[in-house]
C-alpha positions in Angstrom: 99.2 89.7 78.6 95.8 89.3 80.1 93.4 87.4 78.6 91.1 90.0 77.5 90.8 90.8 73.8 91.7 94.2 73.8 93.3 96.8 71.1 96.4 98.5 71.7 96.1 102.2 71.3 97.5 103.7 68.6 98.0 107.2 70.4 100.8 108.1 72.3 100.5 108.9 75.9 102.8 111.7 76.0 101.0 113.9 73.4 100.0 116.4 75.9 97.9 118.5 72.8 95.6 115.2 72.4 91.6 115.9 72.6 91.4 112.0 75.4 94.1 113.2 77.9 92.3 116.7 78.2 89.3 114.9 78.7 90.6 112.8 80.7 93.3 115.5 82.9 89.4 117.4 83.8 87.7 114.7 84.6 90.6 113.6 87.5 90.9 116.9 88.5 87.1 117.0 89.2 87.5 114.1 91.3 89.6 115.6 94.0 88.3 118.9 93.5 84.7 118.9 94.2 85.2 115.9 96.0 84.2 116.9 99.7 83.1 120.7 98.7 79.6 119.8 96.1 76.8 117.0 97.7 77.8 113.5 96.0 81.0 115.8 94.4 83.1 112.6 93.9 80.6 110.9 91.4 81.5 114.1 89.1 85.0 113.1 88.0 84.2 109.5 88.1 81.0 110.1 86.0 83.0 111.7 83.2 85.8 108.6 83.4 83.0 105.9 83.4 81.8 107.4 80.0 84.9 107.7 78.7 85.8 103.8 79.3 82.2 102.6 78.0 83.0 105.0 74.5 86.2 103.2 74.6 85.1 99.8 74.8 82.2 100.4 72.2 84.8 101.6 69.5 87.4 99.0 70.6 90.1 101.3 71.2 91.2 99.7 74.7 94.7 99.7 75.7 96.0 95.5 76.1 96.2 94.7 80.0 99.3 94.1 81.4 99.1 91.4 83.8 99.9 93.2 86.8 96.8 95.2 85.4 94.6 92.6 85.1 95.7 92.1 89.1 94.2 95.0 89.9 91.1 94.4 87.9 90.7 90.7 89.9 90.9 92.7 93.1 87.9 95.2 91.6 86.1 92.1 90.5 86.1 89.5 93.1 85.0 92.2 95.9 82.2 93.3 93.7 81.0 89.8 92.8 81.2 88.5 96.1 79.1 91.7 97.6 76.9 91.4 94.8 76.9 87.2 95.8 75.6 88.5 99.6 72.8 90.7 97.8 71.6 88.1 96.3 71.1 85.2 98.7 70.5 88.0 101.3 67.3 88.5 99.6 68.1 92.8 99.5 67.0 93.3 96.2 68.4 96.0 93.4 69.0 98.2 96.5 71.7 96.0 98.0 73.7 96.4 94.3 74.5 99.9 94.3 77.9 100.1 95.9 79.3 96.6 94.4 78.3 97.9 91.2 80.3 101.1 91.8 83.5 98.7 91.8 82.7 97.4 88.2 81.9 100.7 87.1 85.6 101.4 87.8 86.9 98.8 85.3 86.1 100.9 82.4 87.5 104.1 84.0 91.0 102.2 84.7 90.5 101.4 80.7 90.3 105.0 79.9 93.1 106.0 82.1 94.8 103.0 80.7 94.3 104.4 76.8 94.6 108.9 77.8 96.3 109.2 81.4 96.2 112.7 82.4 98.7 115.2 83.0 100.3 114.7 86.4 99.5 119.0 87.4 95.6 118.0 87.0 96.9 115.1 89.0 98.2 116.9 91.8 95.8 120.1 91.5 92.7 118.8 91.9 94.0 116.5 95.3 95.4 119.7 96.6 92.4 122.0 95.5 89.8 119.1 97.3 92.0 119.2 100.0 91.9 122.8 100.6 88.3 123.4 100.0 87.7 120.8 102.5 89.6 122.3 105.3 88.8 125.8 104.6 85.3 124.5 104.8 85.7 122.5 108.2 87.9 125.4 109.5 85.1 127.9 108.6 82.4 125.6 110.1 84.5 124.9 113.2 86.0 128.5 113.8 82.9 130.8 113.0 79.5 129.2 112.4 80.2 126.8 115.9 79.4 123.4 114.8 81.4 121.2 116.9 82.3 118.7 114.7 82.6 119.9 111.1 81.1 117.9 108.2 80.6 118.5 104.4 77.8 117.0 102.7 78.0 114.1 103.9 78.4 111.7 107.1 81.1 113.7 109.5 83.2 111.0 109.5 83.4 110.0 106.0 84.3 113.7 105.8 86.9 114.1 108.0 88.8 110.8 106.9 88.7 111.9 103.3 90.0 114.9 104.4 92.6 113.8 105.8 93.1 110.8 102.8 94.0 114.3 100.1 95.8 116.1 102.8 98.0 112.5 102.9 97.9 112.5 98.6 99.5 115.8 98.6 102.4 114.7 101.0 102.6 111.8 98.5 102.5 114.7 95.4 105.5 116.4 97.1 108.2 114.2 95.3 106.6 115.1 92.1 106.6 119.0 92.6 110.1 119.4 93.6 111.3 117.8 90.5 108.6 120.0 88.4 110.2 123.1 86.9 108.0 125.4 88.7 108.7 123.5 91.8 108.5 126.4 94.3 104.8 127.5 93.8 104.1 123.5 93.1 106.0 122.6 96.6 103.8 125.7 98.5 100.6 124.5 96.9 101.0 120.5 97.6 101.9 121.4 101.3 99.4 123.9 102.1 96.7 121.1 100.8 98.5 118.6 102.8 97.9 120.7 105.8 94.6 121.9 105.0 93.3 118.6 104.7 94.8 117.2 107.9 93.2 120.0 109.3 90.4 119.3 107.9 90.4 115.8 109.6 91.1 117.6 112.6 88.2 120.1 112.9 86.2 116.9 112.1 87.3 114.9 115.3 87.0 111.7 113.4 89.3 109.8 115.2 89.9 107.2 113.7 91.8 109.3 110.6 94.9 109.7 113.0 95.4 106.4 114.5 97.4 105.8 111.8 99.1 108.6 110.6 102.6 107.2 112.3 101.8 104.5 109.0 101.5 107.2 106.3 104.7 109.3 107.7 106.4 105.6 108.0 105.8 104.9 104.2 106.5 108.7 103.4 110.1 107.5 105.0 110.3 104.5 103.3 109.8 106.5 99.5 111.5 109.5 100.1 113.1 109.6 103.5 115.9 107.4 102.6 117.5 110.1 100.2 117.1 113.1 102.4 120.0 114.8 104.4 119.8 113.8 108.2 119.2 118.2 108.8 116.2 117.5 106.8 115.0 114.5 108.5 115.4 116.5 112.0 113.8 119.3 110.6 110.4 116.7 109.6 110.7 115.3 112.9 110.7 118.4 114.8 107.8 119.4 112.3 105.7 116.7 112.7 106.3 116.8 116.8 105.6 120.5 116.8 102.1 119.9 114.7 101.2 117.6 116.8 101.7 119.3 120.1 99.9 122.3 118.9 97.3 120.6 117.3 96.2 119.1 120.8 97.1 122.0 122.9 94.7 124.4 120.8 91.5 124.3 122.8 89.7 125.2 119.4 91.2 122.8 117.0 89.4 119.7 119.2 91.6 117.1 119.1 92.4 117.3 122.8 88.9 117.6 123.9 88.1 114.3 121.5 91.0 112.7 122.5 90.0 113.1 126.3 86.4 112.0 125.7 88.4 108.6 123.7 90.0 107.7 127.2 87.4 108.2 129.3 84.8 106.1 126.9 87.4 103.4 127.8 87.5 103.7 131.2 83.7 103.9 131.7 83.5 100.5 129.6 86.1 98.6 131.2 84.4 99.8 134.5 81.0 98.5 133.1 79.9 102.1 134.4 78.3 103.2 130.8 79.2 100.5 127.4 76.7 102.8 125.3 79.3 105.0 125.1 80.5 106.3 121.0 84.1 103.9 121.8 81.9 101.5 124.1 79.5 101.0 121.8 81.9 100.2 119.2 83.9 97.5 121.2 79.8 96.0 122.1 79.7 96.1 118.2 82.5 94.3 117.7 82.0 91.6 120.0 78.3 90.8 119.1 79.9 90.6 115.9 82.4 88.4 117.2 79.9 85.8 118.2 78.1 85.5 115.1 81.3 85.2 113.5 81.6 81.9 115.1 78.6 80.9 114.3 78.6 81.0 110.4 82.3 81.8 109.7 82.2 80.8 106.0 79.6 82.5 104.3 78.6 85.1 106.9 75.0 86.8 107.8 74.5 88.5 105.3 73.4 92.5 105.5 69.9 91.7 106.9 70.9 88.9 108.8 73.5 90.7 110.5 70.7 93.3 111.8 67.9 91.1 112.8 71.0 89.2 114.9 72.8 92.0 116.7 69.1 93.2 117.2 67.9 89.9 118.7 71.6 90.2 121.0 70.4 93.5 121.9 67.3 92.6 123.5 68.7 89.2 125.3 71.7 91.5 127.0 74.1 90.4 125.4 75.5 93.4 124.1 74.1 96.8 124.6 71.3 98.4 123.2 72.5 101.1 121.4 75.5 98.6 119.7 72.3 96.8 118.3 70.9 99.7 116.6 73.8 99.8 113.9 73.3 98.1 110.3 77.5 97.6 109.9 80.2 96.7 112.6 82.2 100.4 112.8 85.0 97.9 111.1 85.3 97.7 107.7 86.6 93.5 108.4 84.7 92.7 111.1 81.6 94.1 109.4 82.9 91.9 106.4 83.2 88.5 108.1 80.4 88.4 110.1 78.1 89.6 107.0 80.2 87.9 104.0 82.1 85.1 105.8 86.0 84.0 105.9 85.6 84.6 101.6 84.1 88.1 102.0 87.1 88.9 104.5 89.8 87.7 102.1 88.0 89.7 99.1 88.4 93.0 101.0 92.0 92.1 101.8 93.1 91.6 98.2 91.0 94.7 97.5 93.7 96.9 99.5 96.7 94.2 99.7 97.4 93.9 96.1 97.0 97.1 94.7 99.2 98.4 97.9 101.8 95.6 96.7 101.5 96.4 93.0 102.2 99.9 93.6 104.8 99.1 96.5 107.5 98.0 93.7 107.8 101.2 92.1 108.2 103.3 95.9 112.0 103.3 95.1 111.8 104.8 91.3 114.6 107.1 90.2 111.9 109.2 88.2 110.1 111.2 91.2 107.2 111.3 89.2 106.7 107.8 89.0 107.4 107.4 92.8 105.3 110.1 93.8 102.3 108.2 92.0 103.1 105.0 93.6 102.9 106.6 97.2 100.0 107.8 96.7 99.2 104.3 95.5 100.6 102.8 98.4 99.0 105.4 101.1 95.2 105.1 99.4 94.9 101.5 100.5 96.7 102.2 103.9 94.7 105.0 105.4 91.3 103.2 104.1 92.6 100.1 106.2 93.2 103.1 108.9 90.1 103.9 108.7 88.0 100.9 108.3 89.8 100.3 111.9 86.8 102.6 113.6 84.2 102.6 110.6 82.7 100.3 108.0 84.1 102.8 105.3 82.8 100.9 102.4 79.1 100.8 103.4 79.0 104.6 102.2 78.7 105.8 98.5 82.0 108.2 99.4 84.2 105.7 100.9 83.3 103.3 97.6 83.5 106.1 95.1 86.8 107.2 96.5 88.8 104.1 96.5 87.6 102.9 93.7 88.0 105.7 91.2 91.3 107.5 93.0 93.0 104.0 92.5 91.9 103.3 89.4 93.8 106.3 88.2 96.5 106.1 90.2 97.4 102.8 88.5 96.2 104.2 85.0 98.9 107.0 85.8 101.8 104.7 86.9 101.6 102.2 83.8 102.1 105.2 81.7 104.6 106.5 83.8 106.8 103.3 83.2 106.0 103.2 79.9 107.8 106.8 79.6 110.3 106.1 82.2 111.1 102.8 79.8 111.7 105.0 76.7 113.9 107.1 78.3 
């Protein structure tokens, strides 16, 4: 057991009548509901978990840590502390403390998961509700009103990547609905989120969502793949292949039109024709950062730092302008070493490594349920390191909020799931 002082709850996680696991059940199906759909529409769901851990801890009725949950709690905590480390030395004041402190805020939610984990169709619901608001929003956007790149309320490609991160949660869900007893309407409602949030990515053109989508279908394989009959796994092939083709051959959709602009951004950097480029000016970005890397590897830049440097590389040529403009690196760990160091970079590893190896043991669980939650738990690290490939995901309030909360009850969700699946 961890070495926290903590009571066991007395209540049993399978009441499904009890007053916490309502509270708790609304309060996670906010967070993927209104997620992408209401302005800061994440912070709802977590808001309501936060208060729920901090009434828990004041009364003292805490579930005991496990010590693979106490893992997951180290991750939370050494990322925060060594953000909040960088604040502080980096002279940003209460300013630079907002997002660290969003990871510590999660500590108390996982302890209210941890003591009332909700319902698994609150679960599931409010992923694929989020996800279809979301992509009946872009599609709307993208289709009718003309934008060309669709974006909620807030930065278009934070939207489009968390778009597509439910869209991949309900592929994850789809374990769990066909073993539910209303599986038909909970299979049609999983997949149409699924697809409605990949579209959603799509009508977005935010790339860097779909770089590695062959990743989320490979650990879809690896959890459920296994079992299926080879017609099946032809007909998800031929599914996937078909999506894909018409995705990019649909003039409106944008994917081809974005994926064409992609290779010629390359070729008019390599050519040194035009580096200021949106894919030029990331690779300028990442080698400016690349040379301050080497010159304070350990400890890093810091936030300021790093801007008055690429700045000051920006006006000696070194890189171009416009990469000099940008506060982060458009990568989520090259934007952590050269602004936290070698100790900042293996933070944000374990932040995604070890709840993605935690939840990796249970891929293979005879109870669906229980599987289903741990590919979501698997695929929420994966597709954030997917996306950090092109973006600095955790410099914005969404990205934090998001992987912090989602996995918190994700892991809240699978301890209680073994506990049942133990008893049984």
């Amino acid at each position: 057991m961890c070495a926290l002082k903590l009571v066991s709850d007395p209540h049993s996680e399978e009441n499904h009548g009890n007053i916490p696991q309502l509270y708790t059940s609304v309060a996670v199906f906010l967070l993927g509901a209104l997620s992408l759909v209401v302005p800061s529409g994440y912070s709802v769901g977590a808001v309501l978990l936060l208060l729920g851990g901090l009434a828990a801890l004041v009364t003292g009725r805490v579930s005991a840590l496990s010590k693979e949950s106490c893992w997951v709690v180290a991750a939370l905590l050494c990322y925060a502390l060594i953000a909040i480390a960088e604040v502080w030395w980096d002279g940003q004041g209460s300013r630079g403390l907002d997002k660290p402190s969003r990871f510590l805020l999660a500590i108390p939610a996982l302890l209210w998961v941890l003591r009332a984990p909700p319902r698994l169709e609150f679960l599931w619901s409010g992923f694929a509700l989020g996800a279809l608001l979301a992509g009946s929003w872009a599609a709307w956007q993208k289709l009718f009103v003309g934008i060309d790149r669709a974006q909620g309320h807030t930065h278009v490609i934070q939207f489009g990547n968390l778009s597509m991160l439910l869209g991949v949660l309900c592929l994850a869900g789809l374990g769990w609905a066909v073993a539910h007893p209303h599986r038909r309407a909970w299979v049609c409602l999983l997949s149409l989120g699924a697809l409605a949030g990949i579209l959603g990515s799509l009508f977005s053109g935010s790339r860097g969502g779909w770089v590695g989508f062959p990743i989320v279908l490979l650990v879809l394989y690896r959890a459920y793949g296994t079992h299926l009959a080879t017609q099946l796994k032809v007909l998800a092939v031929g599914i996937v292949l078909l999506g894909g083709l018409i995705a990019y051959a649909v003039p409106q959709i944008g994917v081809q039109g974005r994926v064409h602009q992609a290779v010629e951004d390359i070729g008019l950097y390599i050519s040194g024709e035009n580096r200021g480029t949106s894919v030029g000016a990331r690779f300028e970005m990442w080698r400016g950062a690349a040379l301050l890397i080497q010159e304070k590897p350990i400890t890093g830049w810091g936030s300021s730092g790093y801007k008055s440097a690429m700045w000051q590389l920006g006006e000696e040529g070194v890189i171009h302008t416009e990469a000099a403009q940008y506060g982060h690196a458009h990568n989520e760990f090259v934007d952590a070493f050269a602004k936290r160091g070698i100790i900042g970079l293996c933070a944000l590893l374990a932040l995604y490594f070890i709840p993605m190896r935690l939840f990796a043991r249970q891929l293979h669980a005879q109870n669906l349920a229980t599987r289903s939650v741990a590919t979501a738990g698997v695929l929420l690290p994966v597709t954030y390191i997917d996306f950090g490939l092109s973006q600095a995901f955790l410099t914005h309030n969404s990205g934090v909020m998001m992987y912090a909360f989602i996995l918190v009850v994700l892991w809240g969700v699978i301890v209680n799931q073994s506990k049942i699946s133990e008893r049984t």
